[in-house]
N, C-alpha and C positions, 0 to 999 in steps of 0.2 A: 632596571632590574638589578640587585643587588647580587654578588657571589661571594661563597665561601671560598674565597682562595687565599694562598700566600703569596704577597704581594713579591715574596724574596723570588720565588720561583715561579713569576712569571712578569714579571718586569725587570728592568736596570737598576734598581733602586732607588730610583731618584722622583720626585714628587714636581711638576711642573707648574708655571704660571702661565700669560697670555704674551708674555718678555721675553721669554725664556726660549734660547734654540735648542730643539729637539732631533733628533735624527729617524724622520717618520716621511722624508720625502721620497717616495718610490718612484719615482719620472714617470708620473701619470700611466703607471702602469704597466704600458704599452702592450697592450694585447691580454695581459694577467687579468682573471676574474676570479681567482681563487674566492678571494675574501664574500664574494656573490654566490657563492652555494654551499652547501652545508649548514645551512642559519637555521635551520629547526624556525621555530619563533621567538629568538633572543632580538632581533630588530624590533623592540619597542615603540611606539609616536607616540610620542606628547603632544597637546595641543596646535603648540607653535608647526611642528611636520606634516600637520594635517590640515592645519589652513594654508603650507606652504603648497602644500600638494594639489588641495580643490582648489584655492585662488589662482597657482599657475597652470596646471590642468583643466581650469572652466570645468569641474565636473563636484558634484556631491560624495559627502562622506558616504552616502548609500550605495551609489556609482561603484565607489571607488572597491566597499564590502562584496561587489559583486566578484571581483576575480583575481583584484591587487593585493586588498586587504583579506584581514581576519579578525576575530576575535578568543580571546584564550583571558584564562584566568593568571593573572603572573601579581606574587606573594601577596593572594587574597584579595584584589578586585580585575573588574575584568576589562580589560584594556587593547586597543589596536596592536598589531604587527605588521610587519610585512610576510607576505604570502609567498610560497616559496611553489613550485612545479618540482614532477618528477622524482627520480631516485637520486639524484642528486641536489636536490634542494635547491633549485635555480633560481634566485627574484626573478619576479615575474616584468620585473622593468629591466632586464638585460638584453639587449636587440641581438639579432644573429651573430652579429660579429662581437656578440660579446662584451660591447660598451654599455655603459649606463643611461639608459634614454632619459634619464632625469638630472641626471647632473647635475645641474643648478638648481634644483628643488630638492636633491638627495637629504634623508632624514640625516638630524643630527648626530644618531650612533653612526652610521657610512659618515659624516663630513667628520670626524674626527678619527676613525681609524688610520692608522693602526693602537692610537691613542684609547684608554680608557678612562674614565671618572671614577677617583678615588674619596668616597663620601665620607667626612667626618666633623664633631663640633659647629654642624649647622650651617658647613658649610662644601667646595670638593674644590679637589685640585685636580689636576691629569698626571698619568700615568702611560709609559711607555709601555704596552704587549710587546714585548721580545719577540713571541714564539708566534702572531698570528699570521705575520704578513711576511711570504715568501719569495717576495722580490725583493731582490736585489744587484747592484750596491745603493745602499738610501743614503740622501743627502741631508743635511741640518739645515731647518728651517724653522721660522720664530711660529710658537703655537700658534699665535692669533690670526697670523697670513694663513697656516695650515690652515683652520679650523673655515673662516672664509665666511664667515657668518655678519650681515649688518647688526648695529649697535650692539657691538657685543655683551658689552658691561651690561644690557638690561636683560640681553639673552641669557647670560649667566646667571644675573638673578631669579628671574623666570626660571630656570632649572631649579636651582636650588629651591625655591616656594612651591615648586609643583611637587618635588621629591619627597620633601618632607609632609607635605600635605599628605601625600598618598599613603606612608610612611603612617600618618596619626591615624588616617581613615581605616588601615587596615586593623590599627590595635583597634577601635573602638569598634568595628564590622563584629573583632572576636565575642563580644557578649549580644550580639543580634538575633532573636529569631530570625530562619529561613527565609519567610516573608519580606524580613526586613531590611535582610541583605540584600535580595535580587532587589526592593525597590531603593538603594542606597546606587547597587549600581549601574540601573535604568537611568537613576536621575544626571550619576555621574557621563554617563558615553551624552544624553541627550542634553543635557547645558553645557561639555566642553568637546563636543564632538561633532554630533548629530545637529546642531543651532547653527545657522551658520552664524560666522563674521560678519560684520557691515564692513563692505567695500566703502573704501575712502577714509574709514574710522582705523584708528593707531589699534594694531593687536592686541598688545599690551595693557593698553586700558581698558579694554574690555572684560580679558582676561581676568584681569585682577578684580572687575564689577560680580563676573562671577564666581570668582575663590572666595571673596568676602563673602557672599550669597550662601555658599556654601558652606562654610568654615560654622556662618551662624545658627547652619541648619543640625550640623555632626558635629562637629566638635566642640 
């Protein structure tokens, strides 16, 4: 999800790479869950979070809509979140004490905070939130260790082809009959959401079998 902001007055200024040390290391935490409630439904999943979630979960994108996820409109089609409890907007993957029961499956907006993705020219860099994350003192650490994601390089491109995709889909949804948006975005949740993955088969390639699929069908 993209935001109107000023980059000046909510970051350092400075535009990062996967090389580059940042000062985003918070010492796991320790007991802080601030950044775990109050998320409204800005926690976004893309593809890749949602196969991360049902392949390490053992459980279905259905499973999952029952009480983790949701679904909401965000700029113009309609896309997963994370599902939040209460008057405090609590994910729903946060255990008593507070920790993150997913951890090593946490989507990729949580594996990169306090970091954000600054989208431009087709393609994004990261950017430091100053103002999100309230612990401290935080340590310098290189993005790509932060971020903690395998093959990164192809994860990044996968962002970037998914962003923009969604990005084109939206302009062209604008001149759709009614009709033909809800069946734009039926098709969209059920080939990159609701299908599963083949166990054993690379992500990635999949993925991209059905953006092409896609891509030939709207845009």
């Amino acid at each position: 999800m993209e935001r109107d902001i000023d980059m000046k007055e909510v970051s350092d200024g400075r535009l990062y790479g996967l090389r580059d040390m940042v000062k985003a290391d918070c010492g796991g935490c320790q007991g802080c869950s601030d950044c775990c409630e109050s998320m409204g439904s800005t926690i976004i999943l893309d593809p890749y979070d949602v196969w991360r979630l049902t392949t390490g979960l053992k459980v279905s994108f259905d499973t999952l809509l029952l009480d983790k996820l949701e679904l909401n409109v965000q700029e113009g089609i309609i896309l997963p979140n994370m599902k939040t409890e209460g008057e405090s907007e609590r994910c729903g993957f946060l255990n008593e004490e507070g920790r993150c029961s997913i951890h090593s499956l946490r989507p990729g907006l949580c594996r990169i905070f306090p970091l954000g993705r600054y989208y431009e020219n087709g393609s994004f860099q990261y950017f430091l939130q100053v103002h999100e994350c309230k612990k401290e003192p935080k340590l310098k650490v290189k993005v790509q260790k932060w971020i903690d994601t395998p093959d990164i390089r192809r994860n990044e491109k996968f962002i970037i082809d998914w962003h923009y995709f969604l990005k084109d889909l939206a302009k062209t949804s604008q001149g759709l009959s009614p009709e033909l948006i809800k069946t734009l975005h039926s098709y969209i949740l059920k080939v990159f959401y609701l299908t599963p993955y083949q166990d054993g088969s690379d992500f990635y390639d999949q993925f991209y079998m059905r953006l092409n699929d896609a891509k030939k069908l709207f845009l």
